[in-house]
MARSE-762930 format. One record per residue: y negated, x, z of N, C-alpha, C in turn; residue in one letter. Coordinates in steps of 0.2 Angstrom, whole numbers, padded with zeros to 4 digits, always signed. Each point is the difference from the previous one (the first is absolute). Example, Ala and Ser with C-alpha at 12.3 -4.5 7.8 and 13.67 -1.06 7.14 Angstrom:
BEGIN
+0028+0066+0039-0006-0004+0000-0006+0004+0000A -0005-0002-0004-0006+0004+0001-0005-0004+0003S 
***
This chain:
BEGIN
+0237-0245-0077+0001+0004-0005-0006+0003-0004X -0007-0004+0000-0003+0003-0006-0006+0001+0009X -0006+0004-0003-0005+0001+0002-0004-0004+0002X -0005-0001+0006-0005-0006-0001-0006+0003+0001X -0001+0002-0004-0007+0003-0003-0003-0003-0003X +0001-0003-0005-0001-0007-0004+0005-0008+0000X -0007-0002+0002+0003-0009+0000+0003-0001-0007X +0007-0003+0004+0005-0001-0008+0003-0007+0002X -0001-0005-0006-0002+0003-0006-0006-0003-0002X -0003+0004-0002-0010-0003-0001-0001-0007+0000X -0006+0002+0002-0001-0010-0002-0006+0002-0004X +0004-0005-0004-0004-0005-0005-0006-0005-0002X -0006+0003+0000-0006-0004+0002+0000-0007-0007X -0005-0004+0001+0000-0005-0004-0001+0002-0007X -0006+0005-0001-0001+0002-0005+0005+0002-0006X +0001+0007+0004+0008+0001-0003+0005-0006+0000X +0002-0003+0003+0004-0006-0004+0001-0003-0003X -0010-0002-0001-0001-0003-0006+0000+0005-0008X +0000+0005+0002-0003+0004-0005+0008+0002-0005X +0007+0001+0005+0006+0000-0001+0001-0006-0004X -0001-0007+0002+0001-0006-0004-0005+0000-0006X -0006+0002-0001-0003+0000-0007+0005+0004-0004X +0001+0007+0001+0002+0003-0004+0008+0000-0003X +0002-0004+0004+0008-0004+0000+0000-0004-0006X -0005-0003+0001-0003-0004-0007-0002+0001-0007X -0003+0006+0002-0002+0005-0007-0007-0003-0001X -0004+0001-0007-0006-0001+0001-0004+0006+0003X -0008+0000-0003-0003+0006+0001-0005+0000+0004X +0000+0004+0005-0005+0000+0006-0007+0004+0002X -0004+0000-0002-0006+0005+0002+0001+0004+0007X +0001+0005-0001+0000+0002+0005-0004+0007+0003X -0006-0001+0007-0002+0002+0002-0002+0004+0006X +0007+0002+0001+0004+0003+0003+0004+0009-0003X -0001-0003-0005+0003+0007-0003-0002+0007+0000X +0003+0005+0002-0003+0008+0003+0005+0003-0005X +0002-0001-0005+0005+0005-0005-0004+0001-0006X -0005+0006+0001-0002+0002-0008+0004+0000-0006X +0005+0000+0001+0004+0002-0007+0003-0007-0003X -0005-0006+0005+0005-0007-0003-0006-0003+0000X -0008+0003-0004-0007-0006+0000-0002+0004-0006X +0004+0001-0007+0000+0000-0006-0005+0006-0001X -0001+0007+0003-0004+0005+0000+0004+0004-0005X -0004+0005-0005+0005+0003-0005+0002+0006+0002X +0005+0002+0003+0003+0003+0003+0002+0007-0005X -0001+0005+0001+0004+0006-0004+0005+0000-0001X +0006-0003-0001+0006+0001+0001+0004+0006-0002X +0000-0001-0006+0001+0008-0003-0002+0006+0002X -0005+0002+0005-0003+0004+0001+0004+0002+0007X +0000-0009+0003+0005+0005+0008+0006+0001-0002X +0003-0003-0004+0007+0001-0003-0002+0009-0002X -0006+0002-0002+0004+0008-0003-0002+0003+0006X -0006-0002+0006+0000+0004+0006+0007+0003+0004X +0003-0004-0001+0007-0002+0003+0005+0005-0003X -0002+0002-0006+0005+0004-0003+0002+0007+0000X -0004+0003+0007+0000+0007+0001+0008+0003+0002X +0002+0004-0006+0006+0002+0002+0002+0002+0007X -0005+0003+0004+0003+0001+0005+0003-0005+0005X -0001-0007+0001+0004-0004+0003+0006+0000-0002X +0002+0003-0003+0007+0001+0000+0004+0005+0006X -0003+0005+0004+0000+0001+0004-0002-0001+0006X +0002+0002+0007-0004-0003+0008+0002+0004+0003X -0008+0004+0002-0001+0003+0005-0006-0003+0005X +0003-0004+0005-0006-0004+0003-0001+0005+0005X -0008-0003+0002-0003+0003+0004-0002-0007+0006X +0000-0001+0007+0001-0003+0004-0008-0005+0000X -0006+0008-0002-0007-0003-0002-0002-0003-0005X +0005+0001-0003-0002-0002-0008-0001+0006-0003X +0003+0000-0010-0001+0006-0002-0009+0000+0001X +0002+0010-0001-0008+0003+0001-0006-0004-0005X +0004+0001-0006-0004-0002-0007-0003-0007+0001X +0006-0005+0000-0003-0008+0002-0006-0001+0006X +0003+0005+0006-0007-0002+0005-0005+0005-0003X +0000+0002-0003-0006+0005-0003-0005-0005-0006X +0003-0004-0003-0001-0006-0006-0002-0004+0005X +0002-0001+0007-0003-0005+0004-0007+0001+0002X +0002+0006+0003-0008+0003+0002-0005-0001-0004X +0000+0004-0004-0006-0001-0008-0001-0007+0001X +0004-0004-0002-0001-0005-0003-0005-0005+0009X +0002+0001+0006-0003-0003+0005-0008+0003-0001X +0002+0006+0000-0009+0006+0000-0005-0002-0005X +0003-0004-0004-0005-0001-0008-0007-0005+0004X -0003+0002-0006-0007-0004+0002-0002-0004-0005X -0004-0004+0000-0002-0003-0005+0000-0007+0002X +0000-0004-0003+0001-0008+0001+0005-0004-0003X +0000-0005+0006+0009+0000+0001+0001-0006-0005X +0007-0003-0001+0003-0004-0005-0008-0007+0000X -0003-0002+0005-0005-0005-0002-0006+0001+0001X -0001+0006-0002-0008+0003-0001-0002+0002+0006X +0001-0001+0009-0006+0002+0002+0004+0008+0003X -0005+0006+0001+0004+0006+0004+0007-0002+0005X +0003+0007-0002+0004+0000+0004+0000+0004+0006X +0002-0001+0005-0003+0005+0007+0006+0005+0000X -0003+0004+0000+0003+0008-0001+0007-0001+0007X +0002+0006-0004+0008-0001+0005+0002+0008-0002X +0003+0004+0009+0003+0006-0001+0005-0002+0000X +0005+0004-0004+0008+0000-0001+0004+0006-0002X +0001+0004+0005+0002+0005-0002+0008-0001+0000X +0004+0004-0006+0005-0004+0001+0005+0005+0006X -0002+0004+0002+0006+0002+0005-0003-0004+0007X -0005-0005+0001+0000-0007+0004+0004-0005-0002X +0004+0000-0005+0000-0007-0005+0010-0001+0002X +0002-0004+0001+0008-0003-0001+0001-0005-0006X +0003+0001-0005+0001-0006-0005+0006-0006+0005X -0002-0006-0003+0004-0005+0001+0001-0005-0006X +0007-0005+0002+0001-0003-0008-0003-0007+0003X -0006-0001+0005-0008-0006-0001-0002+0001+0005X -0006-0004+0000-0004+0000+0007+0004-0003+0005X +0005-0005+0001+0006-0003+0003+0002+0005+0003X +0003+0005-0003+0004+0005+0003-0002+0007+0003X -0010-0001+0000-0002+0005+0003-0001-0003+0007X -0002-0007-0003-0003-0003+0008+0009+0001+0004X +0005-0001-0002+0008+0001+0002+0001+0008+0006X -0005+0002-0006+0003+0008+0004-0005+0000+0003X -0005-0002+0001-0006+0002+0005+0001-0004+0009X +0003-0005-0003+0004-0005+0005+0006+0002+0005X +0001+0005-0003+0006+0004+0001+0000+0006+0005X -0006+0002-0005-0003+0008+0006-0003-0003+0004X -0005-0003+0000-0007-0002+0007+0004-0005+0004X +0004-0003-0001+0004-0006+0006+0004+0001+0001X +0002-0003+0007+0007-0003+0003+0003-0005-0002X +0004-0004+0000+0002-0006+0001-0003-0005+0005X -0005-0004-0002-0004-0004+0006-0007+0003-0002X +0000+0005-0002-0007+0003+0001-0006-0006-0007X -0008+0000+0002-0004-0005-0002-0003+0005-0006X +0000-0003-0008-0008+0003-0003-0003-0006+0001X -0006+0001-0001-0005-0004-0002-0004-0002-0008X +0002-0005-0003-0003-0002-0005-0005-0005-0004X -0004-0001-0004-0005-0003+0001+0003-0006-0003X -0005-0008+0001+0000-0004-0001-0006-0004-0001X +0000-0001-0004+0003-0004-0008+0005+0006-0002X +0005+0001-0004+0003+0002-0002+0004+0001-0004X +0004+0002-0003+0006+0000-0003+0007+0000+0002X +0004-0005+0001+0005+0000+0005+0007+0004-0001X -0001+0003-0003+0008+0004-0001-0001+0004+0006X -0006+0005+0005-0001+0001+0005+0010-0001+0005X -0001-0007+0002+0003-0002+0003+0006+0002+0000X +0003-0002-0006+0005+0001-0003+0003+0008+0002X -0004+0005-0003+0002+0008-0001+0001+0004+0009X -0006-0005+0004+0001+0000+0008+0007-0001+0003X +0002-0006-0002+0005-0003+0003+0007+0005-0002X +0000+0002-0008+0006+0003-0002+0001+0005+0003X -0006+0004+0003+0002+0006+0003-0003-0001+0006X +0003-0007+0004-0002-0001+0006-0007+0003+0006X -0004-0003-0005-0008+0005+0004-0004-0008+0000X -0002-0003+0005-0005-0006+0000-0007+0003-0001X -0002-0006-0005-0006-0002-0003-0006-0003+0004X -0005+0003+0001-0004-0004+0003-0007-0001-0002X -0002-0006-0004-0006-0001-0004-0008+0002+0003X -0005+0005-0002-0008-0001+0001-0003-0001-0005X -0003-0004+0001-0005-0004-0003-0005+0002-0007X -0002-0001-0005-0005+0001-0003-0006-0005-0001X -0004-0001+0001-0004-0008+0000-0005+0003-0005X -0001-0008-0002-0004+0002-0004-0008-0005+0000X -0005+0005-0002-0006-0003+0003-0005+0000-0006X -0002+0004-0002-0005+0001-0009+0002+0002-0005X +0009+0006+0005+0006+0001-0004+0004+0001+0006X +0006+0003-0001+0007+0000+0001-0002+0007+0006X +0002+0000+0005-0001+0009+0003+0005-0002+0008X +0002+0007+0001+0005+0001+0004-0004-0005+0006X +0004-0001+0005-0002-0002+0007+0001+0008+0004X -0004+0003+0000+0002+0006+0003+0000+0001+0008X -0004-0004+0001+0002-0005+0010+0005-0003+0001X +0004-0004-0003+0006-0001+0002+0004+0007-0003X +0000+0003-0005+0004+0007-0001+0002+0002+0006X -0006+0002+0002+0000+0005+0006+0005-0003+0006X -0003-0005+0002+0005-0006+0005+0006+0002-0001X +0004-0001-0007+0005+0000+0000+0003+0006-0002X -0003+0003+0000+0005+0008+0003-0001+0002+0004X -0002-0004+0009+0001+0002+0006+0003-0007+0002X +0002-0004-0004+0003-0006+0002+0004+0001+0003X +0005-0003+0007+0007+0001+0002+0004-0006-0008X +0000-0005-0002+0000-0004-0006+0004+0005-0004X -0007+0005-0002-0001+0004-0005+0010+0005+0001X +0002+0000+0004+0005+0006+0003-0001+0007-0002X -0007+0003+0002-0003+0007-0003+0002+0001-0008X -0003-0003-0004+0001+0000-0007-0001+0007-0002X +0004+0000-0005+0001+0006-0004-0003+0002-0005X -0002-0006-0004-0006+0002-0008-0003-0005+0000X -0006+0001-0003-0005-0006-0003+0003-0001-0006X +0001-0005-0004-0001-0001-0007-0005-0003-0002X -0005+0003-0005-0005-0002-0004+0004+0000-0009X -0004-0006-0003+0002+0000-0005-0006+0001-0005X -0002+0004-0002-0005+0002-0007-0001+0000-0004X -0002-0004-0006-0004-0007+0004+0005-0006+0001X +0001-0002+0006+0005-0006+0003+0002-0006-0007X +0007-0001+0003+0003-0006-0007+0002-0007+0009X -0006-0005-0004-0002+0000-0003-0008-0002+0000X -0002+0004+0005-0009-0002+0000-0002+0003-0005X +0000+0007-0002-0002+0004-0004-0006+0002+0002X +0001+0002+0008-0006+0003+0004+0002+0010+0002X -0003+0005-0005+0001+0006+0003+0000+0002+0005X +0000+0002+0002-0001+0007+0007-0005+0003-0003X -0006+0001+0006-0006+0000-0001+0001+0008+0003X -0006+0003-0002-0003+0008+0002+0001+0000+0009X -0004-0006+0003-0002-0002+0007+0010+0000+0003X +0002-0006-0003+0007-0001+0005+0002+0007-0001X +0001+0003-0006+0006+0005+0000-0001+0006+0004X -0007+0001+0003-0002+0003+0007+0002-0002+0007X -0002-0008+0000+0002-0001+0006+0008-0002+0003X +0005-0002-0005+0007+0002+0002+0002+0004-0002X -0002+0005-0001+0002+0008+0001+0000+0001+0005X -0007+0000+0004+0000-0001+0007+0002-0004+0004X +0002-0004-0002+0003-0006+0004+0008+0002+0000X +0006+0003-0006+0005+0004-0001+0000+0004+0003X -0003+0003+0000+0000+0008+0004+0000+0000+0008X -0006-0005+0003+0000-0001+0008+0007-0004+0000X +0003-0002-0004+0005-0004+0003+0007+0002-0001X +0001+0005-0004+0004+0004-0002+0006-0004-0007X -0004-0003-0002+0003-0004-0006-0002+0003-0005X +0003-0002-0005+0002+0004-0006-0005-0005-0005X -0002+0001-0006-0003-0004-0005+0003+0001-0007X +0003-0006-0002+0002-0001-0006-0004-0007-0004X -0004+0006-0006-0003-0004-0006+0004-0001-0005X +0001-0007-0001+0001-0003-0006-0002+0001-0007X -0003+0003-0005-0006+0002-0002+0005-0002-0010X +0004-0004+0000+0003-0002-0005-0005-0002-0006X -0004-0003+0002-0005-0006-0005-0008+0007+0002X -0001+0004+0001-0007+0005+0001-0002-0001-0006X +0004+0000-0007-0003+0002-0006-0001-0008-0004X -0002-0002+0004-0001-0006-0002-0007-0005+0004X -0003+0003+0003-0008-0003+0002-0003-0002-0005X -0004-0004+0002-0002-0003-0005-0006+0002-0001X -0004-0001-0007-0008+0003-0001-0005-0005+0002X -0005+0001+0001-0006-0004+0004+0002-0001+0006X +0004+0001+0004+0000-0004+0007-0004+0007+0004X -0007+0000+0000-0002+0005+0006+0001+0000+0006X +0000+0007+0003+0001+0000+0008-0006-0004+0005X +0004-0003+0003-0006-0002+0006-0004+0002+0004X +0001+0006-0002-0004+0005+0007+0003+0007-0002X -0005+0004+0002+0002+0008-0001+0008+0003+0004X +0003-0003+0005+0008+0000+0002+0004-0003-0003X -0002-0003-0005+0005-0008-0003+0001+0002-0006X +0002+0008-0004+0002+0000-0007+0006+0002+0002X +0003-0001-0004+0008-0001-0002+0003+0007+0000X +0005+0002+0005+0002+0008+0000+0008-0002-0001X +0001+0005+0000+0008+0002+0002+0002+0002+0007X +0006-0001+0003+0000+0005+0006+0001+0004-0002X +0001+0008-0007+0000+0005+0000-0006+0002+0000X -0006-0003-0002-0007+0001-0001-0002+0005+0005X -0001+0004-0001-0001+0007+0005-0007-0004+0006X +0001+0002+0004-0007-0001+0003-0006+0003+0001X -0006-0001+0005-0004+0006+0001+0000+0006-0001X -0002+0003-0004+0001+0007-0001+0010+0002-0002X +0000-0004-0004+0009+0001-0002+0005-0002+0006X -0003-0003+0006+0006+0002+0006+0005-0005-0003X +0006+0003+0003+0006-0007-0001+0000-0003+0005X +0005-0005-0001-0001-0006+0007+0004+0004+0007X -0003-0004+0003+0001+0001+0007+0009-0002+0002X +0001-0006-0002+0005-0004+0002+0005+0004-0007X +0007-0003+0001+0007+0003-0006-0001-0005-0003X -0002+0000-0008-0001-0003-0004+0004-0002-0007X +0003-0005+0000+0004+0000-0007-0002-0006-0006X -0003+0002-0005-0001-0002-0006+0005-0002-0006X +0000-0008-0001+0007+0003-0007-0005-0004-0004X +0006+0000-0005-0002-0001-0008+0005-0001-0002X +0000-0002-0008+0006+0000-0004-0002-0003-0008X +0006+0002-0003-0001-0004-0008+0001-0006+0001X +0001-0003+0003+0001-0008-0001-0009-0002+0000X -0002-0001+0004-0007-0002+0000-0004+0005-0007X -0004+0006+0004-0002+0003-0003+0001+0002-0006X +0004+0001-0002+0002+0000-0009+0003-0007-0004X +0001-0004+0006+0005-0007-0006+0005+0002+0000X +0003+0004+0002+0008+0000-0001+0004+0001+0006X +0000-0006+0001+0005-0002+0007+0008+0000-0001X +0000+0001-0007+0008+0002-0002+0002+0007+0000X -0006+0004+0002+0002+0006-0001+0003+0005+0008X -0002-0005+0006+0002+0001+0006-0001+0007+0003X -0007+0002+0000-0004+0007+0004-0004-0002+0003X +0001+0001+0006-0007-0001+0004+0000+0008+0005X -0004+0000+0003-0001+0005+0005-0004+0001+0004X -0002+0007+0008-0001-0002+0004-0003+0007+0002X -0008-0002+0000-0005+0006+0001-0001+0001+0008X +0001+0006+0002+0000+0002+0009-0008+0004+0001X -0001-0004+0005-0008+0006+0001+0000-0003+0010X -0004+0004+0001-0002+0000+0007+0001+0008+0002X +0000+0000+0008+0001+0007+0004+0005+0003-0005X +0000+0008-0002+0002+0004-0002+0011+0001+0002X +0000-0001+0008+0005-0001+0003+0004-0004-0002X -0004-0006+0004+0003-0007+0000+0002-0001-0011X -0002+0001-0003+0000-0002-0008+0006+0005-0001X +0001+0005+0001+0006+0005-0002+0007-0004+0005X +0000+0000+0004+0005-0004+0003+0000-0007-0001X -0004-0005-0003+0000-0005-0003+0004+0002-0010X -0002+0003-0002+0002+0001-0006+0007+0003+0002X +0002+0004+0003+0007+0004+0001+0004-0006+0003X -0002-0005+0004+0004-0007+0001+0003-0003-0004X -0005+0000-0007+0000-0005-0002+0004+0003-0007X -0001+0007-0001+0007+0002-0004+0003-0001+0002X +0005+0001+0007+0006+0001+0003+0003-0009-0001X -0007-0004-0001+0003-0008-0001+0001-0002-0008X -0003+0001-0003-0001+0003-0006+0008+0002-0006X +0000+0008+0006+0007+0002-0005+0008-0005+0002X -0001-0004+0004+0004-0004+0004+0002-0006-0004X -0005+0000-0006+0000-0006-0005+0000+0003-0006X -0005+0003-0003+0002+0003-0005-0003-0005-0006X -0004-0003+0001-0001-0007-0004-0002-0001-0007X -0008+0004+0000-0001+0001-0007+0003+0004-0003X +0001-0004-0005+0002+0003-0009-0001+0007-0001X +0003+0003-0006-0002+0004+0000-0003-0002-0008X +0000-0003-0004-0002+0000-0004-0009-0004+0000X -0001-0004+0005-0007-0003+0002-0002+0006+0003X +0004+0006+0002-0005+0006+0001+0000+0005-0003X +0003+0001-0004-0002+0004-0009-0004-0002-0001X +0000-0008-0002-0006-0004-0004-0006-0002+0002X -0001+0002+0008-0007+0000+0004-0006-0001-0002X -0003+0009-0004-0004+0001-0004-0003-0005-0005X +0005-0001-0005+0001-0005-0007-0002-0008+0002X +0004+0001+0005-0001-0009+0002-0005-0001+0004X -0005+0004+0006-0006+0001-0001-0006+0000-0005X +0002+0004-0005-0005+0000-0005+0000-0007-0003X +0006-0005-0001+0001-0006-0004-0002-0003+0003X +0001-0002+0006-0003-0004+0007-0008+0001+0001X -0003+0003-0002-0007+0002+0001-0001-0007-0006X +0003+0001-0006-0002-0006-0004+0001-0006-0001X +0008+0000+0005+0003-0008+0003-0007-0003+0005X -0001+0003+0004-0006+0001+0004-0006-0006+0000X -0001+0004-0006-0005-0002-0003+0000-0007-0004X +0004+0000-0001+0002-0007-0005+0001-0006+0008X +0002+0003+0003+0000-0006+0006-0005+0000+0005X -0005+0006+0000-0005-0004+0002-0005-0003-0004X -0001-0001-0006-0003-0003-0007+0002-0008+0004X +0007+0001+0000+0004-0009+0000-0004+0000+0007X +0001+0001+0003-0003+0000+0008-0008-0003+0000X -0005+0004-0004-0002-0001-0001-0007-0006-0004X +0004-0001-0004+0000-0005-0005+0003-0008+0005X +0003+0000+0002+0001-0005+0005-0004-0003+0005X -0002+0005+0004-0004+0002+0006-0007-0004-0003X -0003+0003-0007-0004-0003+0000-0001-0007-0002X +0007-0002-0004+0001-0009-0004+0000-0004+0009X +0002+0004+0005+0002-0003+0008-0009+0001+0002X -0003+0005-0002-0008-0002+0006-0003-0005-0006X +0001+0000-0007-0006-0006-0005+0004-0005+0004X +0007+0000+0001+0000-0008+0002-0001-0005+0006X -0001+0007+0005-0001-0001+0007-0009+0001+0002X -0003-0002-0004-0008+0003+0000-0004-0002+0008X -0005+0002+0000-0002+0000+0008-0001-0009+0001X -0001-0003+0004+0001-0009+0004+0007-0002-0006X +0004+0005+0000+0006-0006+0000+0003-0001+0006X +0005-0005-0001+0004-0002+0010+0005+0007-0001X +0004+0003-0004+0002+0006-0001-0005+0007+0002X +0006+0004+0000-0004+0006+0003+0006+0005-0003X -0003+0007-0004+0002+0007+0001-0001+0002+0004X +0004+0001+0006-0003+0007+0005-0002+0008-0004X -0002+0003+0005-0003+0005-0002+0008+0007+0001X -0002+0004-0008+0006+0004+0003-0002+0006-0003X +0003+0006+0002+0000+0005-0005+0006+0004-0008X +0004-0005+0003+0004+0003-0005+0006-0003+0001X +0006+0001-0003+0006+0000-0003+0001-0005-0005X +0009-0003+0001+0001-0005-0007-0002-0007+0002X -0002-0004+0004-0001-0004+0003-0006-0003+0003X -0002-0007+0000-0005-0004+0001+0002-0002+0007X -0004-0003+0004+0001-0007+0004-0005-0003-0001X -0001-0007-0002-0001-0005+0000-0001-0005+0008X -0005+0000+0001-0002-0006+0006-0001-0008-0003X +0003-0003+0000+0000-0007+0000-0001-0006+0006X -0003-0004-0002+0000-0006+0004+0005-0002+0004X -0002-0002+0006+0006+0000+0004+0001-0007+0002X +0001-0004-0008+0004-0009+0002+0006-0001+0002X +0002+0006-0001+0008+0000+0001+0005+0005+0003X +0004+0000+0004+0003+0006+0000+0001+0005-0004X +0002+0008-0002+0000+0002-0001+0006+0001-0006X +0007-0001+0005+0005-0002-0002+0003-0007-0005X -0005-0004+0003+0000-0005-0007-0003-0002-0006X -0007+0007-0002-0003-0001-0002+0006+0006-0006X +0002+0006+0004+0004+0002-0005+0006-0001-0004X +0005-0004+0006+0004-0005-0003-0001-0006-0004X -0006-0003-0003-0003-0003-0003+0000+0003-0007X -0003+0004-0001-0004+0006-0005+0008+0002-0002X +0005+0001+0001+0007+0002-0001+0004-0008-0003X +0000-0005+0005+0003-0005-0005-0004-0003-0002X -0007-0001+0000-0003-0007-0006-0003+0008-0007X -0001+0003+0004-0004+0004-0006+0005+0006-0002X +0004+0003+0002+0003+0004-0003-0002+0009+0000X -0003-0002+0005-0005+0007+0002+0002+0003+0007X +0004+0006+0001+0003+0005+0004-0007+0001+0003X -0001+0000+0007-0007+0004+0002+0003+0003+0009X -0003+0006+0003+0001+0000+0006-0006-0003+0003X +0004-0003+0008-0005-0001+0005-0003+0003+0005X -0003+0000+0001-0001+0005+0007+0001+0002+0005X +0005-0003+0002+0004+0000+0005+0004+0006-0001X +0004-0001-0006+0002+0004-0001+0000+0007+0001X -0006+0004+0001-0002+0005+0002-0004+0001+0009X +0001-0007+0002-0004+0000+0006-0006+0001+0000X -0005-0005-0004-0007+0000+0002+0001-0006+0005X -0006+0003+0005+0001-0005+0006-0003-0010-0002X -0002+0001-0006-0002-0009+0002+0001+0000-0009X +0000-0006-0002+0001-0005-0006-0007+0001-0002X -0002-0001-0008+0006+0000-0003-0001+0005-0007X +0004+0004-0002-0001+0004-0004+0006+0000-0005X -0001+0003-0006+0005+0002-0003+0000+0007-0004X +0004+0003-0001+0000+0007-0003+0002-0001-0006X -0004+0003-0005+0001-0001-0006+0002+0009-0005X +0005-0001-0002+0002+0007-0004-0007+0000-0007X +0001+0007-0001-0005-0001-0005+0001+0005-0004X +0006-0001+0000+0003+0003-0007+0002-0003-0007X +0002-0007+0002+0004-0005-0007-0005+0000-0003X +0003-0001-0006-0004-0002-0009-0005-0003+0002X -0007+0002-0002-0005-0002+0002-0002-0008-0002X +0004-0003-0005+0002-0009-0002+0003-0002+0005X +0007+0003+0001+0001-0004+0007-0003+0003+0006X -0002+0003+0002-0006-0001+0006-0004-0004+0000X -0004-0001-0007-0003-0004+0000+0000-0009+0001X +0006+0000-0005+0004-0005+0002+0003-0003+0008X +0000+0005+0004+0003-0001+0006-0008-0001+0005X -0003+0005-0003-0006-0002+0006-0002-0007-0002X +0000-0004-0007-0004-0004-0002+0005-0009+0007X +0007+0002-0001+0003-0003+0004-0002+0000+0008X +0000+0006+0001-0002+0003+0007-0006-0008+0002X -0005+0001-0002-0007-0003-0003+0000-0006+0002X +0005-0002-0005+0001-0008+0000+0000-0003+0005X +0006+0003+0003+0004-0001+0007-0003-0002+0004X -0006+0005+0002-0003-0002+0007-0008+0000-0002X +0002-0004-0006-0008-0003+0001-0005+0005-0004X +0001+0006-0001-0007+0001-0003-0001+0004-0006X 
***
């Protein structure tokens, strides 16, 4: 009767069962794990997006398949802006013109449509590891296999662009269709450097695969982290290249207000097209015709585009402040010869932590959940290949962070 796309009915790791039992019991948990700006005490406009919302014209609907003109044109602006981003350091420029532009209601449902067009059923992307596992998830739903390449990391985080290559002539690979890169990845917090975003272009391009960036957390790199080398600054894949060319390979960038602005309740995301002049027009005209099929976003989040844009610029800001302020309470306390370690990152909402490896990973963060009260992810979690780490949010009230690293601390000795 039902599908078998997804193994049902999930299974339930230790963590979560412990986590179900504490919270059955009531009692307050530190929790550092948390990705919902609107729930780590940030002074929110309220009233402000309540009046962006109130444009008479939502009272009527006249949808457009791309999104209205006006919202993609509010997107555009706001991608092409310059300056420096919610945590101080530049932002890498980005083209977005909006008749390349599709709206969607999140980056979920871009990756959904893009799933859509570039594969069959069975057909392979490839995405990076360490990573963010909802991957899997959005593959399966729309029956396209997942196949992980590597990031490793050495002085910092950077692609394996040798295994890349391998695996998109892999038989394994089954002729993969898109790279995913994620800009700057969740959760190493390692960007796409000037150098890679050249060479799988061409690596895309000889293999006839398509490249989709992730580029949700761009405006959130961090300040002081310099580049390692003259190929190693932080771009966008819209970032024009030599002499303005656009890329070689069909290119899709998204975004959205969830990340970007802090308003993940407001459900806009979207999907920037660049490459060959051909292949981009017939990728764009696809991805209406999938598009007008759903009908998804609102119309009122796209009257209010503009407005929630300009307010988001200042939610923004207030979250990389909190980001920020964290980041630094996490390096005073991990200072150079502790048995702890900051790896090295460039940006987004989150730390990892290298810890001593007395223990497994898993019982280290089951531990830290019932004796101490403190929610933490393991590294597993996202597939870093060895023990032991944990991913630290780095958005909560900067008391409890503080609070939660101080436990962190205890735990394993240092």
């Amino acid at each position: 009767m039902f599908s078998t796309r997804l193994a049902w009915p999930p299974r339930q790791n230790r963590l979560a069962a412990l986590l179900g039992e504490k919270r059955a019991r009531g009692g307050r948990l530190l929790d550092l794990t948390e990705s919902n700006p609107t729930r780590v005490g940030l002074d929110y406009p309220a009233a402000r997006l309540a009046a962006a919302l109130s444009d008479p014209e939502i009272a009527s609907y006249d949808p457009d398949p791309r999104g209205l003109p006006a919202a993609r044109a509010a997107v555009a602006a706001w991608c092409e802006r310059g300056g420096p981003g919610a945590c101080g350091a530049p932002r890498p420029a980005q083209v977005a013109a909006p008749e390349s532009m599709v709206l969607t209601a999140s980056t979920s449902e871009a990756y959904a449509f893009l799933f859509r067009m570039l594969c069959d059923p069975g057909d392979t992307v490839l995405v990076p590891a360490p990573s963010y596992p909802l991957f899997d998830y959005l593959a399966a739903i729309d029956g396209v296999h997942v196949v992980s390449y590597p990031l490793v990391l050495d002085e910092r985080w950077r692609i394996d662009l040798e295994a890349l290559a391998r695996l998109l002539v892999h038989p394994a690979a089954r002729a993969a269709r898109a790279v995913v890169v994620v800009n700057p990845n969740n959760p190493t917090g390692s960007a796409l450097s000037s150098g890679e975003r050249a060479a799988i272009d061409t690596l895309c391009a000889r293999a006839g695969a398509a490249l989709i960036s992730d580029e949700v957390f761009l405006d959130y790199l961090w300040e002081g982290v310099p580049p390692a080398g003259p190929d190693a600054a932080p771009v966008s894949a819209t970032t024009p290249g030599p002499g303005g060319a656009s890329p070689a390979a069909l290119t899709f960038t998204l975004g959205g207000l969830s990340k970007s602005c802090g308003l993940p309740q407001m459900k806009l995301g979207w999907v920037l097209a660049d490459g060959p002049g051909a292949a981009r027009a017939e990728a764009l005209e696809r991805l209406e015709f999938i598009a007008d099929a759903y009908l998804s976003v609102g119309a009122p989040v796209q009257r209010a585009a503009g407005r929630l844009l300009a307010i988001g610029g200042e939610i923004a800001a207030l979250v990389g402040a909190r980001v920020g302020e964290n980041l630094a309470t996490l390096r005073a306390a991990v200072p150079d010869g502790s048995p702890c370690r900051v790896l090295p990152a460039d940006g987004g909402w989150c730390a990892v932590l290298q810890v001593p490896a007395v223990r497994p990973e898993e019982d280290l963060v089951l531990a830290l959940l019932r004796d101490d009260d403190l929610l933490v992810h393991p590294g597993y979690f996202f597939d870093f290949p060895r023990e032991t780490f944990l991913v630290l949010s780095l958005l909560p009230r900067p008391a409890d962070f503080r609070a939660a690293l101080d436990r962190i601390l205890a735990r394993v000795g240092a």
